[in-house]
Structures are given as C-alpha cells and as structure tokens.
N, C-alpha and C positions, 0 to 999 in steps of 0.2 A: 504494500500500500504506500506507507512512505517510510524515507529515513528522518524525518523528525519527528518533536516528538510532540505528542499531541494530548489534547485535555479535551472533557467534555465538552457542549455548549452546554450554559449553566440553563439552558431553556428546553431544548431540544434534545439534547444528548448526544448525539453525533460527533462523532473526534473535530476537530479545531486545530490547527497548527496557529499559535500565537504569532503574530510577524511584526518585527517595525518596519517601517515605512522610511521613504529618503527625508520626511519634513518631521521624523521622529514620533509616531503618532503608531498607536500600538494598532492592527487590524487584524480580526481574524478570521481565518481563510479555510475554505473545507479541506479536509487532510486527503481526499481522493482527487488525481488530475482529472480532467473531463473537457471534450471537445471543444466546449464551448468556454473553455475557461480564458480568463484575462491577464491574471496575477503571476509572476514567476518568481520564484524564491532561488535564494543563494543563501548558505551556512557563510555568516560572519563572527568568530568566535564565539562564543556562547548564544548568539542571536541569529535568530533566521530573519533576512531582512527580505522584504519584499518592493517590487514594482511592477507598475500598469505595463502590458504591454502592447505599443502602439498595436492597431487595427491589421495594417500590410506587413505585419511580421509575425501576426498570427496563425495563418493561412498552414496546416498542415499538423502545429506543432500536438502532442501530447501531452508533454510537464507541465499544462499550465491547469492553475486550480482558482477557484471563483472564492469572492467575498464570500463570506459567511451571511452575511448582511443578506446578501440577494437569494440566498437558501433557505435559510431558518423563517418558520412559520411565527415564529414569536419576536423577531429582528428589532419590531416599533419599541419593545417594551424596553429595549438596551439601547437605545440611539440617543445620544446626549442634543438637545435640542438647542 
C-alpha cells in the first residue's frame, strides 16, 4: 500500500498519510495512490512532504494520492474556517 506511515482519519477511519506542505501547512492525504490523484509525496527526514501536481504532468502517472479532504465523508466537520 505505502511506505509511510499512516494514522487513522479521526472521522472516517481510513489510513491518512500526515504530509507538510511547501507553505508548511500540515495536509492529509489518503494513504492509497489512485488515478485520479493530485498530490505527490517525497520522504524529507522525519516528514513526508507533499505537492500539487500541475494538470500536464499528471497524464499516466500512479504515485499520486488525493487530499483526504476530497474523500472523507465527514471533511466539513475538520476544515478550519
């Protein structure tokens, strides 16, 4: 599935890979790749960091894993407003 390492969602339950972000901003990302995903991770010491990846360099790839956000049925209830 992956090599990092993942926690529940505290809503849904479904593995989570924690990630930062390049503007340092915690996101977290379903732990399975999927077609349609956006998100590519890279291990940075202790931190799995994450970024978007543009639109024309999507086209093919498999590693890429989608917000949590856009999966989780209960997402509204954890989005700081």
């Amino acid at each position: 599935m992956t090599d990092y390492p993942t926690t529940p969602c505290g809503s849904c339950k479904k593995p989570v890979i924690w990630t930062v972000t390049a503007n340092g901003k915690r996101l977290p990302v379903d732990a399975t790749p999927t077609s349609d995903g956006t998100v590519a991770l890279t291990a940075a010491g202790n931190q799995v960091r994450s970024r978007v990846v543009e639109v024309k360099f999507r086209f093919g790839r498999r590693d890429l894993h989608k917000a949590h956000f856009s999966s989780c049925p209960q997402a509204n209830t954890w989005r700081r407003r």
